[in-house]
OpenMM code with the backbone's topology and positions (N, CA, C; nanometers):
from openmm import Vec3, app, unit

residues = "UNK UNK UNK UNK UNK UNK UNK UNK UNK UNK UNK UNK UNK UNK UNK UNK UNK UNK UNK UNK UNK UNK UNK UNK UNK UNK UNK UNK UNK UNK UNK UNK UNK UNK UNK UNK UNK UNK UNK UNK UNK UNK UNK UNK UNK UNK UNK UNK UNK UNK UNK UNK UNK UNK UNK UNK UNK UNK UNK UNK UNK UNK UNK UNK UNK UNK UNK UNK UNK UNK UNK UNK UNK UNK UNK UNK UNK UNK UNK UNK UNK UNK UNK UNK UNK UNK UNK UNK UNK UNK UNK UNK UNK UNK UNK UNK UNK UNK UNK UNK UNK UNK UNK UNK UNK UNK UNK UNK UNK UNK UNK UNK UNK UNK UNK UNK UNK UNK UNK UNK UNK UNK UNK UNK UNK UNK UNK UNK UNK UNK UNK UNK UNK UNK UNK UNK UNK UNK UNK UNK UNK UNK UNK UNK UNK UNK UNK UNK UNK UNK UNK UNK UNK UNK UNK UNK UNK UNK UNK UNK UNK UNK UNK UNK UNK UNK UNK UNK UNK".split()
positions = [
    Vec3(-4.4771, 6.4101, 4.9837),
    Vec3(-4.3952, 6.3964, 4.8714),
    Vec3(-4.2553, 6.4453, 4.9007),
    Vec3(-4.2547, 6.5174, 4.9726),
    Vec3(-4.1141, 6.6189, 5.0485),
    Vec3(-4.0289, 6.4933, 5.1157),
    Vec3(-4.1152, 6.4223, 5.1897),
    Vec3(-4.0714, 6.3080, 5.2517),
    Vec3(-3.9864, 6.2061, 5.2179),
    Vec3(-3.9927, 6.1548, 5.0284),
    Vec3(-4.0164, 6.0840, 5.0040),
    Vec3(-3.8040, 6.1034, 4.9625),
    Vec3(-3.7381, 5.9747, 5.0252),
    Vec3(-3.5849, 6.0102, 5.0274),
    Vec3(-3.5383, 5.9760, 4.8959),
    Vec3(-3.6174, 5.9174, 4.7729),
    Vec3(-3.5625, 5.8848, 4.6527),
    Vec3(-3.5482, 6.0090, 4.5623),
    Vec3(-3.6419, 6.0791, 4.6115),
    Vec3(-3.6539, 6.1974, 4.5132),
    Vec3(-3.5683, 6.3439, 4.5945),
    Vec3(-3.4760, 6.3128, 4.5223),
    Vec3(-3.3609, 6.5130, 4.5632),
    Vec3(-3.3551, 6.6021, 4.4864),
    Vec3(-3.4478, 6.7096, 4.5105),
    Vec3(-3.4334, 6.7832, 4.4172),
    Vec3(-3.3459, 6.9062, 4.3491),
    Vec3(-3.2052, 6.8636, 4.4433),
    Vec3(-3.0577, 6.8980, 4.3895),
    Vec3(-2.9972, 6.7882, 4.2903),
    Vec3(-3.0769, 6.6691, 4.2726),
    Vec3(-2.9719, 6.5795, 4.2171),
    Vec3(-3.0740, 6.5525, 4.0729),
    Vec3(-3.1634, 6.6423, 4.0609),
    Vec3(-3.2666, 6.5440, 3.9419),
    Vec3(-3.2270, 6.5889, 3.8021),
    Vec3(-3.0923, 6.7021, 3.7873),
    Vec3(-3.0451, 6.7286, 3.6894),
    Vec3(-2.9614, 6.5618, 3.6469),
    Vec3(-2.8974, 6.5322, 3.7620),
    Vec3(-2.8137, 6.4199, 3.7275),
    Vec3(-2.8641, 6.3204, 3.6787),
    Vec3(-3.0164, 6.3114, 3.7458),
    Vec3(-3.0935, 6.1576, 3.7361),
    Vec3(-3.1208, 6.1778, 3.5222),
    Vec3(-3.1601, 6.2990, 3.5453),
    Vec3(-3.1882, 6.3401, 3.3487),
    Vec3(-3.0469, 6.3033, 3.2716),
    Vec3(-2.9489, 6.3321, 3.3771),
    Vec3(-2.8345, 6.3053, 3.2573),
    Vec3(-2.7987, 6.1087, 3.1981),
    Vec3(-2.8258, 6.0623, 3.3205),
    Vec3(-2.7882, 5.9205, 3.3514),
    Vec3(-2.9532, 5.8552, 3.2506),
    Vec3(-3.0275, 5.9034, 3.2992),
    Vec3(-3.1886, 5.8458, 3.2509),
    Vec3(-3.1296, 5.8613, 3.0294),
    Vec3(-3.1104, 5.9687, 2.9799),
    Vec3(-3.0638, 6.0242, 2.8899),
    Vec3(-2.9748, 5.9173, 2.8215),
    Vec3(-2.8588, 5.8854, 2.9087),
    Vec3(-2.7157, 5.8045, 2.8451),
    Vec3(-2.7545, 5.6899, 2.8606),
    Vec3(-2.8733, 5.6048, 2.9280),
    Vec3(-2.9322, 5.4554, 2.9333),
    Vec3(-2.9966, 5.4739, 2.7625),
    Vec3(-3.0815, 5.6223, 2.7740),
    Vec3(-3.1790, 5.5651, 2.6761),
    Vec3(-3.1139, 5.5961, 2.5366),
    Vec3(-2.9958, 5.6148, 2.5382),
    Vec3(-2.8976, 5.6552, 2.4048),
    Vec3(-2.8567, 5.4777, 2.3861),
    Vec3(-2.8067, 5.4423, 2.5013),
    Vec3(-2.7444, 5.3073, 2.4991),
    Vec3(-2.8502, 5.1756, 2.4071),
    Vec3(-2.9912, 5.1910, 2.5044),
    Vec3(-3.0654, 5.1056, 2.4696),
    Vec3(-3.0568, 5.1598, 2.2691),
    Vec3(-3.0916, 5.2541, 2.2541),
    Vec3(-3.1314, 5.2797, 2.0825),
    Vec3(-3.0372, 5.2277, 2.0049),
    Vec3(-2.9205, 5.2409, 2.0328),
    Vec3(-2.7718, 5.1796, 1.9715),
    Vec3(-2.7844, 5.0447, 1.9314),
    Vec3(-2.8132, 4.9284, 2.1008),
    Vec3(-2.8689, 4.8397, 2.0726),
    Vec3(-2.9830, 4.8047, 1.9812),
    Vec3(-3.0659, 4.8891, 1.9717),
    Vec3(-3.2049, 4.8771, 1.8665),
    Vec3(-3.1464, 4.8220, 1.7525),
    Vec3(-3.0694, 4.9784, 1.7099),
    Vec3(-3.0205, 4.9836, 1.5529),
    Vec3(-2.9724, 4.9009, 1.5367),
    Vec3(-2.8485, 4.8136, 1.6333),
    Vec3(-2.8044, 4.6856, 1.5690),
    Vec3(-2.8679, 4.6047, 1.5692),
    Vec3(-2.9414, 4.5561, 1.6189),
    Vec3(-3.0772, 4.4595, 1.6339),
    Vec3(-3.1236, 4.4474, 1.4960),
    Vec3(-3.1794, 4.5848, 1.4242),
    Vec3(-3.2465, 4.6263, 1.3489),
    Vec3(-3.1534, 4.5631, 1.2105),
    Vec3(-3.0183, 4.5920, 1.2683),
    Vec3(-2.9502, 4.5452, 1.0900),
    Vec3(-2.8804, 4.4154, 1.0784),
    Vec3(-2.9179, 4.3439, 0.9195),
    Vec3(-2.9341, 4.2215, 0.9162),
    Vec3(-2.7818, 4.1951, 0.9261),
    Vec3(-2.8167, 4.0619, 1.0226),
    Vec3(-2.6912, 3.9933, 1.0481),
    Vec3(-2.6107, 3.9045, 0.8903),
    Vec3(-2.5173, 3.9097, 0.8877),
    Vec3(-2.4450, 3.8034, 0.8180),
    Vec3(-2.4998, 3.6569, 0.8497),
    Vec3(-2.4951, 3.5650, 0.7711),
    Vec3(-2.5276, 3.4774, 0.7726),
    Vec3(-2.4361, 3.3428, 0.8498),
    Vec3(-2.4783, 3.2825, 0.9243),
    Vec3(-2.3046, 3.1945, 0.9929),
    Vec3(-2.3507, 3.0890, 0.8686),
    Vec3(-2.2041, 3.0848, 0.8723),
    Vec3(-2.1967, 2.9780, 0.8093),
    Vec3(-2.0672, 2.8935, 0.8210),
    Vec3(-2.1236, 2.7329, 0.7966),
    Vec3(-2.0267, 2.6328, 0.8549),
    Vec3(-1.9822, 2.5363, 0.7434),
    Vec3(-1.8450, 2.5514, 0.6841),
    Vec3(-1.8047, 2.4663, 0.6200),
    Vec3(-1.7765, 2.3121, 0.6835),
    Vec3(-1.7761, 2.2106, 0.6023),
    Vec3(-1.6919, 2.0531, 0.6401),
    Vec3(-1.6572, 2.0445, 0.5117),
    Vec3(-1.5291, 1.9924, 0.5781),
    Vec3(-1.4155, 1.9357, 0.5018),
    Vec3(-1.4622, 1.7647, 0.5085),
    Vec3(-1.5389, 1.6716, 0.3984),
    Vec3(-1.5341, 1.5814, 0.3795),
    Vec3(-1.4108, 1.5165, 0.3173),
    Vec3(-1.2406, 1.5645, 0.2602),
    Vec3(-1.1945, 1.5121, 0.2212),
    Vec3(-1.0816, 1.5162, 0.2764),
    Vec3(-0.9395, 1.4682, 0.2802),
    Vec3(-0.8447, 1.5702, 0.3118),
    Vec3(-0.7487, 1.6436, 0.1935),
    Vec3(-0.7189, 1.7536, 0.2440),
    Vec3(-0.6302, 1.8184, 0.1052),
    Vec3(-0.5373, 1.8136, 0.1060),
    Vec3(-0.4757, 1.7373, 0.2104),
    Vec3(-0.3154, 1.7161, 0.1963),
    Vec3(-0.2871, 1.6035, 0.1661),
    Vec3(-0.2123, 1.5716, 0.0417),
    Vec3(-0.1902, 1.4547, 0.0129),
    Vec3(-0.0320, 1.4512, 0.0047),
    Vec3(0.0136, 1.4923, 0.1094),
    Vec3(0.1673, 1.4681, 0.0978),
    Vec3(0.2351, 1.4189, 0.2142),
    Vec3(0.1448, 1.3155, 0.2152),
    Vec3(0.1642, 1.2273, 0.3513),
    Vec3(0.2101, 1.0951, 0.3081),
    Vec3(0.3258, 1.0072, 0.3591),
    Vec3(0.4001, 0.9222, 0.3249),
    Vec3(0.3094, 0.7978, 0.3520),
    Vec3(0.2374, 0.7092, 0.2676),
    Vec3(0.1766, 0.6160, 0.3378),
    Vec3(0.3220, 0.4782, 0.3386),
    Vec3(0.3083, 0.3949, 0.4185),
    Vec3(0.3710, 0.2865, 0.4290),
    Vec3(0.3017, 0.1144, 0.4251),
    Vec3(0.2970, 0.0710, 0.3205),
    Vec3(0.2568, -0.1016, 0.3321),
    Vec3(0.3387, -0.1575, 0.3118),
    Vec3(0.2708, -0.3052, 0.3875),
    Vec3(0.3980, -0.4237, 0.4024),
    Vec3(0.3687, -0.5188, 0.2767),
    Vec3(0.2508, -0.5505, 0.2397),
    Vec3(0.2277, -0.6016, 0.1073),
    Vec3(0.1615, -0.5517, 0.0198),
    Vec3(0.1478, -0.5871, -0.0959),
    Vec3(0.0177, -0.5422, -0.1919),
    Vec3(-0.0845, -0.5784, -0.1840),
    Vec3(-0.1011, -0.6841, -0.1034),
    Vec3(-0.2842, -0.6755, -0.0364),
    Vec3(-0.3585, -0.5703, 0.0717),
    Vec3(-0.2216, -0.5184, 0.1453),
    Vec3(-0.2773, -0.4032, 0.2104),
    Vec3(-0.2698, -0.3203, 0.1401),
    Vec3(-0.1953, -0.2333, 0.0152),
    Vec3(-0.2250, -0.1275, -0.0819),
    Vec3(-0.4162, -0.1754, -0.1099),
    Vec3(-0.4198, -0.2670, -0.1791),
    Vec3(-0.5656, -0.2907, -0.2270),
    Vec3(-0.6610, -0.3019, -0.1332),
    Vec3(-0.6549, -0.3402, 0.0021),
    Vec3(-0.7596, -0.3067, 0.0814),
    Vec3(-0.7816, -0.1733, 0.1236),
    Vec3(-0.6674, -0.0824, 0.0721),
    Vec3(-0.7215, 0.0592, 0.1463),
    Vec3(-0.7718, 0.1978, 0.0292),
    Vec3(-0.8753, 0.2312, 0.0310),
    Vec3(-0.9255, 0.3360, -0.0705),
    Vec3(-0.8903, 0.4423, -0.0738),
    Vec3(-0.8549, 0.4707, -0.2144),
    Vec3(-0.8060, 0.6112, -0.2340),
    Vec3(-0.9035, 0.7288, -0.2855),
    Vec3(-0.8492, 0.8874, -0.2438),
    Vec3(-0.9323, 0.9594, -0.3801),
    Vec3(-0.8581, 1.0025, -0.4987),
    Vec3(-0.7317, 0.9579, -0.5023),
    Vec3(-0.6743, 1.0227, -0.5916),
    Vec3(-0.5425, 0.9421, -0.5923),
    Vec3(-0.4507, 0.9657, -0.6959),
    Vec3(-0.3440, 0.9088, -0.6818),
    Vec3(-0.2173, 0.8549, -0.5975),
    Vec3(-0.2574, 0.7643, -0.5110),
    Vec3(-0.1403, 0.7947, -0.4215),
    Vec3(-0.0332, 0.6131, -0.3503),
    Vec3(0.0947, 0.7194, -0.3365),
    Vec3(0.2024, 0.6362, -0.3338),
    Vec3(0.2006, 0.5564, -0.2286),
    Vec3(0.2603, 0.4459, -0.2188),
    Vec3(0.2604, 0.3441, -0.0758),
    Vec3(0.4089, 0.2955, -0.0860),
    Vec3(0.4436, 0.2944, 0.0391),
    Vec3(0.6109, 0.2552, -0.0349),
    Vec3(0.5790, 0.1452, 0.1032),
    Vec3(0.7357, 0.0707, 0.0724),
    Vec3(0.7542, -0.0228, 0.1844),
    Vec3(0.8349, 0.0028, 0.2921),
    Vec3(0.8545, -0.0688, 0.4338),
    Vec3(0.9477, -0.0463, 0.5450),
    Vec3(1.0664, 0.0217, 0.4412),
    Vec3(1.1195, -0.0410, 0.3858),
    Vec3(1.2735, -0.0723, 0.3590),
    Vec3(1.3122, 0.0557, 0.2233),
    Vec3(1.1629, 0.0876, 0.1826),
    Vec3(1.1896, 0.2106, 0.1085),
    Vec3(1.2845, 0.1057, -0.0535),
    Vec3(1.2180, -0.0054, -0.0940),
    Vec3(1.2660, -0.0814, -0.1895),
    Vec3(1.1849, -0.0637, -0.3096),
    Vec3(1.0720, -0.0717, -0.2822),
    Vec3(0.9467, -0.0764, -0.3784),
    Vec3(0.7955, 0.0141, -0.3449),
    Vec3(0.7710, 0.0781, -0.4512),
    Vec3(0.6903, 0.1859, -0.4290),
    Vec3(0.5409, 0.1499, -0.5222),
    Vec3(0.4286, 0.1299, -0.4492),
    Vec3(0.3203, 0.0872, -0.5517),
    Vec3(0.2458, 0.2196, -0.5507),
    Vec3(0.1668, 0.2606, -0.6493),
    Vec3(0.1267, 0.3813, -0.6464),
    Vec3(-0.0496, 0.3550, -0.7464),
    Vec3(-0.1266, 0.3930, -0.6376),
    Vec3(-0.2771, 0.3186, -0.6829),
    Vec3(-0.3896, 0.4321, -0.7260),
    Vec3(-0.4368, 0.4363, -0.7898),
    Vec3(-0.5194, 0.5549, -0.8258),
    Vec3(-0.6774, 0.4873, -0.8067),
    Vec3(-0.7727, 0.6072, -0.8450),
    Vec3(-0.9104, 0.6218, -0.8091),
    Vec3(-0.9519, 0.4642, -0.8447),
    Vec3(-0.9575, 0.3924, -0.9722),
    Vec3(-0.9932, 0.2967, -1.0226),
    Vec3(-0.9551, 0.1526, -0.9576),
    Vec3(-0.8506, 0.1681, -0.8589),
    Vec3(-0.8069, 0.0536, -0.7935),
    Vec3(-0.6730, -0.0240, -0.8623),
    Vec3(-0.6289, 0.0737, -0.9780),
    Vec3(-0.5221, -0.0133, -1.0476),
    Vec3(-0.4210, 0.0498, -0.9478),
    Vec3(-0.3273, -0.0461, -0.9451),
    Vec3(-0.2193, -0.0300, -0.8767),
    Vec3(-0.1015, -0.0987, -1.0069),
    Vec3(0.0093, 0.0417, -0.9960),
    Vec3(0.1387, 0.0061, -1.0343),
    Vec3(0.2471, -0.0107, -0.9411),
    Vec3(0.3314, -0.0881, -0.9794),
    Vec3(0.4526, -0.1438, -0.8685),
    Vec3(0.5519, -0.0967, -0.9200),
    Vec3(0.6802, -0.0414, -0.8252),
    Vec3(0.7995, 0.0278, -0.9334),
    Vec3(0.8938, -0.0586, -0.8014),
    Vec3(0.9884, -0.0191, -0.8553),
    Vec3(1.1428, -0.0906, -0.7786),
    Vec3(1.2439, 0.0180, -0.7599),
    Vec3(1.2372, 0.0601, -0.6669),
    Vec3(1.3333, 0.1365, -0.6323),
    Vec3(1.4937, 0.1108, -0.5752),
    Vec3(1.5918, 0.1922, -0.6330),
    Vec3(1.7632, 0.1898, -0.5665),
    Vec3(1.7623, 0.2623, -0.5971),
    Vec3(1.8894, 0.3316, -0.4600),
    Vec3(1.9384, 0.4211, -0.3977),
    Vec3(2.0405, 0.4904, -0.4934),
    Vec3(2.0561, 0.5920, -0.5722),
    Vec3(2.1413, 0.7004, -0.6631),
    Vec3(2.2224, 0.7536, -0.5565),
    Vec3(2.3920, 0.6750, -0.5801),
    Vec3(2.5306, 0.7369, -0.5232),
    Vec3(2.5150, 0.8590, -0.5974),
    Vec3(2.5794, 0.9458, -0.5186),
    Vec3(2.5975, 1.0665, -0.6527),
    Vec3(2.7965, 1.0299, -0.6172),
    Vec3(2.8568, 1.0451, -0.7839),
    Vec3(2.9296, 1.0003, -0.7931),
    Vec3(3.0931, 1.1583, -0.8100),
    Vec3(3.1704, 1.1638, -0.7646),
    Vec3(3.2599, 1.2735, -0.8033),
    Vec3(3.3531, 1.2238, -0.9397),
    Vec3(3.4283, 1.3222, -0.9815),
    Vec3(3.5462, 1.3098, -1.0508),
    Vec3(3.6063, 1.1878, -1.0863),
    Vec3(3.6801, 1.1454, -0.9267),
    Vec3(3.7720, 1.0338, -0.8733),
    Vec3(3.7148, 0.9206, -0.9097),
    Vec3(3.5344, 0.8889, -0.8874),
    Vec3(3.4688, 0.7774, -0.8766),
    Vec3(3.4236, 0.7929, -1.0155),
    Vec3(3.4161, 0.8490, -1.0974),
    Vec3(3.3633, 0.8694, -1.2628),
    Vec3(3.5116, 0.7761, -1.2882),
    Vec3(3.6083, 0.8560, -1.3037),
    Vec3(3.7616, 0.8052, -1.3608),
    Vec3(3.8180, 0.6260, -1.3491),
    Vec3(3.7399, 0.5887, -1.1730),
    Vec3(3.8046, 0.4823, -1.1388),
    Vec3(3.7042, 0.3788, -1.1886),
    Vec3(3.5567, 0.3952, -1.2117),
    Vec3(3.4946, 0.3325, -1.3116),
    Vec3(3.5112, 0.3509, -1.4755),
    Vec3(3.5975, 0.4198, -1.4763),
    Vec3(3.6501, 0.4013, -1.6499),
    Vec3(3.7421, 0.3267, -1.6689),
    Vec3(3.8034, 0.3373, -1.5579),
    Vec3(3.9522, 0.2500, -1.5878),
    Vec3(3.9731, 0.1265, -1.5718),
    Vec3(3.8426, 0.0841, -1.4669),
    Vec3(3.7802, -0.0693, -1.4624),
    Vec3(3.7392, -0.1380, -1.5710),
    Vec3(3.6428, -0.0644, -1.6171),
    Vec3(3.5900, -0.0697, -1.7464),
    Vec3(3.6920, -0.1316, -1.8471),
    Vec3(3.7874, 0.0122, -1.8784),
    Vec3(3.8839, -0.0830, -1.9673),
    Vec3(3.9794, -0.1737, -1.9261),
    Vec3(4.0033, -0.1626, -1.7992),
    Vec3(4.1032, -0.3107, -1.7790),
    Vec3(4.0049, -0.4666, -1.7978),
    Vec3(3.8590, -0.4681, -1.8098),
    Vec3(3.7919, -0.5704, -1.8643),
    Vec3(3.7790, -0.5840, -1.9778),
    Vec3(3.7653, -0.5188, -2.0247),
    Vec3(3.7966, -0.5148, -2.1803),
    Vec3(3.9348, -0.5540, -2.2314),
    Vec3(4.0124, -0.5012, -2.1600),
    Vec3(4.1593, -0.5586, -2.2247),
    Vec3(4.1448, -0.7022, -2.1644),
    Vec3(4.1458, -0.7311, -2.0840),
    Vec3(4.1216, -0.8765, -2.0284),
    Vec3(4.0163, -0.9333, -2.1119),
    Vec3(3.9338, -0.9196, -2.1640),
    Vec3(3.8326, -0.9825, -2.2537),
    Vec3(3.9645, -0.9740, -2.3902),
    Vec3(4.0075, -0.8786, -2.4383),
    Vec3(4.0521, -0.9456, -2.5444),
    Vec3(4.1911, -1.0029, -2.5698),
    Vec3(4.2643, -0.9824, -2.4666),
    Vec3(4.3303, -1.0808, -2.4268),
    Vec3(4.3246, -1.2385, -2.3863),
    Vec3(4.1982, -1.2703, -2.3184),
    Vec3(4.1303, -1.3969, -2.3142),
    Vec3(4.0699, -1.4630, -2.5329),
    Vec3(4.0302, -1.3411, -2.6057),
    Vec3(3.9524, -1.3954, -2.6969),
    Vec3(4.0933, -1.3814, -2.8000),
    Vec3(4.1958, -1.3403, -2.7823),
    Vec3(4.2982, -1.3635, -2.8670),
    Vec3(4.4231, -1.4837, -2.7912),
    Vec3(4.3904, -1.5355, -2.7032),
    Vec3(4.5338, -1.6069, -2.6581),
    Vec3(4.5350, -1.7359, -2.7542),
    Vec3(4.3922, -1.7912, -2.8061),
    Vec3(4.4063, -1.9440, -2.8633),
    Vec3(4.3759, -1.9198, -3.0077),
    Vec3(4.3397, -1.7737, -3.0845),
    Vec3(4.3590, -1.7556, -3.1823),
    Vec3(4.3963, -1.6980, -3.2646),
    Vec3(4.4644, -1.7598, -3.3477),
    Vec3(4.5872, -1.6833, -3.4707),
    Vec3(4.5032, -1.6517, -3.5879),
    Vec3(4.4359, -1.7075, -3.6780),
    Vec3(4.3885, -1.6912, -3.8068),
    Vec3(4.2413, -1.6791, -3.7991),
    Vec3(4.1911, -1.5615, -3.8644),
    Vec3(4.0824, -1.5065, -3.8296),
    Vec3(3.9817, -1.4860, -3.9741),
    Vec3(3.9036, -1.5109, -4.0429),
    Vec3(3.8822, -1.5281, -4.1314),
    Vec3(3.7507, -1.4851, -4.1546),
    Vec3(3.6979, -1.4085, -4.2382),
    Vec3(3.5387, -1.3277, -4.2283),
    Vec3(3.4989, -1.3701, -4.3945),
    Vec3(3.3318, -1.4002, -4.3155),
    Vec3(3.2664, -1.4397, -4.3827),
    Vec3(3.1774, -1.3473, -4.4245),
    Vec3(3.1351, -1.2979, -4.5506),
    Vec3(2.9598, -1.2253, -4.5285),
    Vec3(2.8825, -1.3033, -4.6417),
    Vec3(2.7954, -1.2780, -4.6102),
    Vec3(2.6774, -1.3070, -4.6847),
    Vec3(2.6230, -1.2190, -4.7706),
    Vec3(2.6057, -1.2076, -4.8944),
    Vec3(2.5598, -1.0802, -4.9747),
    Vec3(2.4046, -1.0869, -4.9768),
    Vec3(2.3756, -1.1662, -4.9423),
    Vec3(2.2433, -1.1844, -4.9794),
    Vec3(2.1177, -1.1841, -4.8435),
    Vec3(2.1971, -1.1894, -4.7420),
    Vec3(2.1589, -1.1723, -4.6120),
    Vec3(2.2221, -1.0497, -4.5338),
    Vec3(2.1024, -0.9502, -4.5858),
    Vec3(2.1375, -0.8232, -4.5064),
    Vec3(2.0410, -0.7745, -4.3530),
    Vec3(2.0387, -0.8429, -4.2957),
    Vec3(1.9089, -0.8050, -4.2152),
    Vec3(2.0291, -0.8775, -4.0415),
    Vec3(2.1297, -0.9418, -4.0616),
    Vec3(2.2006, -0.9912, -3.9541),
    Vec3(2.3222, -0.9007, -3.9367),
    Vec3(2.4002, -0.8606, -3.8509),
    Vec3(2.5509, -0.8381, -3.8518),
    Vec3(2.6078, -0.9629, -3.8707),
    Vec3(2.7453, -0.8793, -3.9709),
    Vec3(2.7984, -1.0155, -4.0382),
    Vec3(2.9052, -0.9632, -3.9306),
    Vec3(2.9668, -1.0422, -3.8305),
    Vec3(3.0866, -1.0841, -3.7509),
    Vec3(3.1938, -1.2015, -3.8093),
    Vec3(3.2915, -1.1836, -3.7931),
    Vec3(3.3940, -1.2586, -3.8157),
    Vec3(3.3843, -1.3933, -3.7473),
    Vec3(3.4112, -1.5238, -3.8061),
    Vec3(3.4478, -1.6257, -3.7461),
    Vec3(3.5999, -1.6588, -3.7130),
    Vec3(3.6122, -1.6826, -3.5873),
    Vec3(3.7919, -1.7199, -3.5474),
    Vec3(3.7778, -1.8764, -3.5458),
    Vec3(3.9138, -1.9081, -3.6258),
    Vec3(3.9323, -2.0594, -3.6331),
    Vec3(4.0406, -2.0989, -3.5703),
    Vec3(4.0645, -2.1439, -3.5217),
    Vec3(4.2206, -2.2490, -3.4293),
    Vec3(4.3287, -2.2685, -3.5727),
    Vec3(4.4218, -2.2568, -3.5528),
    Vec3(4.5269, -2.3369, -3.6579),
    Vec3(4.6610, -2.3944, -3.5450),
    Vec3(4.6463, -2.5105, -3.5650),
    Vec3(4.7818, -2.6133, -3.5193),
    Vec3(4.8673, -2.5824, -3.6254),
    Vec3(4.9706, -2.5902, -3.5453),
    Vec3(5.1306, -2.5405, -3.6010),
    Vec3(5.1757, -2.6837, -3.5761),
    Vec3(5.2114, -2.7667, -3.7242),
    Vec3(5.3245, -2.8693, -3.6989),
    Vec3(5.4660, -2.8649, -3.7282),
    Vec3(5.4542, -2.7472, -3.7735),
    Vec3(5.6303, -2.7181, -3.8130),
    Vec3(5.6881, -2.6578, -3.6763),
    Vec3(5.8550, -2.6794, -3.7086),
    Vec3(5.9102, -2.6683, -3.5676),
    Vec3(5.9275, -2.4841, -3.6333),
    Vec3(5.9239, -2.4259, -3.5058),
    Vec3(5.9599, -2.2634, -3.4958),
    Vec3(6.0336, -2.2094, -3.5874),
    Vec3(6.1620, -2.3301, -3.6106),
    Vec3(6.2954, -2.2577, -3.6727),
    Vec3(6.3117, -2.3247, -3.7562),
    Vec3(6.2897, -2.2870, -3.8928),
    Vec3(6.2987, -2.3219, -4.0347),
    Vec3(6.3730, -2.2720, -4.0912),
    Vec3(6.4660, -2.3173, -4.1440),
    Vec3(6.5816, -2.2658, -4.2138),
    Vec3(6.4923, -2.2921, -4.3959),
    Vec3(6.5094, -2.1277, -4.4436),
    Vec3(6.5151, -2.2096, -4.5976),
    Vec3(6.6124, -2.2393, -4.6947),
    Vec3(6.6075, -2.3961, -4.7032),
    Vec3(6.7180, -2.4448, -4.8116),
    Vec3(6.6514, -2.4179, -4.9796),
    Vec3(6.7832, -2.3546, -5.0340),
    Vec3(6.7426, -2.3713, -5.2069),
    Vec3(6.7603, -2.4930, -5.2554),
    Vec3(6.7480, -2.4772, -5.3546),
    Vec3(6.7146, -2.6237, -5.4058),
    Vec3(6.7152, -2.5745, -5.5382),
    Vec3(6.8132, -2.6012, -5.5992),
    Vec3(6.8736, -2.5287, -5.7315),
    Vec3(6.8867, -2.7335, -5.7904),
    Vec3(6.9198, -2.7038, -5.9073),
    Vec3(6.9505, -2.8291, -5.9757),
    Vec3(7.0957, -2.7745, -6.0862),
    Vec3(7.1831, -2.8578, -6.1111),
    Vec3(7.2639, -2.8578, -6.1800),
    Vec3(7.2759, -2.9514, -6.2674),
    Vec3(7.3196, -2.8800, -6.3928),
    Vec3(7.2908, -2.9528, -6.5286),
    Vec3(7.4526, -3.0085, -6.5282),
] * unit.nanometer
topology = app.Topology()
chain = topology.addChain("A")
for resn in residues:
    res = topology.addResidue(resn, chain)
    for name in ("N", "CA", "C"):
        topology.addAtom(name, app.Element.getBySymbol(name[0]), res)
């Protein structure tokens, strides 16, 4: 047994210390062994949740061949017209243009357009008429009563002198 080179009996304090810190290790492992795990668990995403994704069609037969879950927009290349189709398959169509945003300068120079057509409109609706003559109806209240303009030909010459015309007895 003296013989035997595994066994030193200067070192068998050590072998107790090491034998000791295995069998601390293994129990550790036990206890967790021992306590109940959480459960895994695995969600799927059957849908997607982002719906703020730009779809693009070229006609309204491709809006209707493609299924939705929820409300959503389809616009065209050109960004002109926007159909927007919900769960049921109805599809609405809108028409879209582009909003200038307008300053000061460009407010003012569309006012002043404005009224130079207007003066030109009534300059055009007064050049051929002189005598203007309004009609209403008392008995017909359900129309705007507007004025009728009539033409009058002038056969007298411009410059009329007036003669009296007295008589003497």
């Amino acid at each position: 047994m003296y013989n035997n080179s595994y066994i030193n009996p200067y070192n068998t304090q050590a072998n107790i210390d090491r034998l000791n810190e295995q069998i601390n290790n293994l129990e550790k492992m036990k206890a967790q062994m021992q306590q109940p795990q959480a459960p895994i668990t695995q969600n799927f995403q059957l849908a997607p949740t982002t719906r703020d994704v730009i779809r693009y069609a070229t006609s309204l037969e491709e809006v209707q061949r493609d299924m939705v879950i929820g409300e959503t927009p389809y616009f065209s290349k050109d960004m002109s017209v926007v159909w927007i189709k919900n769960v049921k398959g109805e599809i609405k169509t809108y028409e879209l243009s582009e909003i200038v945003p307008k300053d000061a300068k460009d407010l003012q120079i569309e006012y002043l357009q404005t009224q130079i057509e207007e003066l030109k409109g009534m300059i055009k609706n007064d050049a051929n008429v002189t005598n203007v003559v309004s009609k209403q109806d008392a008995t017909n209240t359900t129309e705007y009563d507007e004025p009728i303009r009539e033409t009058t030909q002038k056969t007298e010459p411009t410059s009329i002198s007036k003669i009296s015309t007295s008589k003497k007895r």
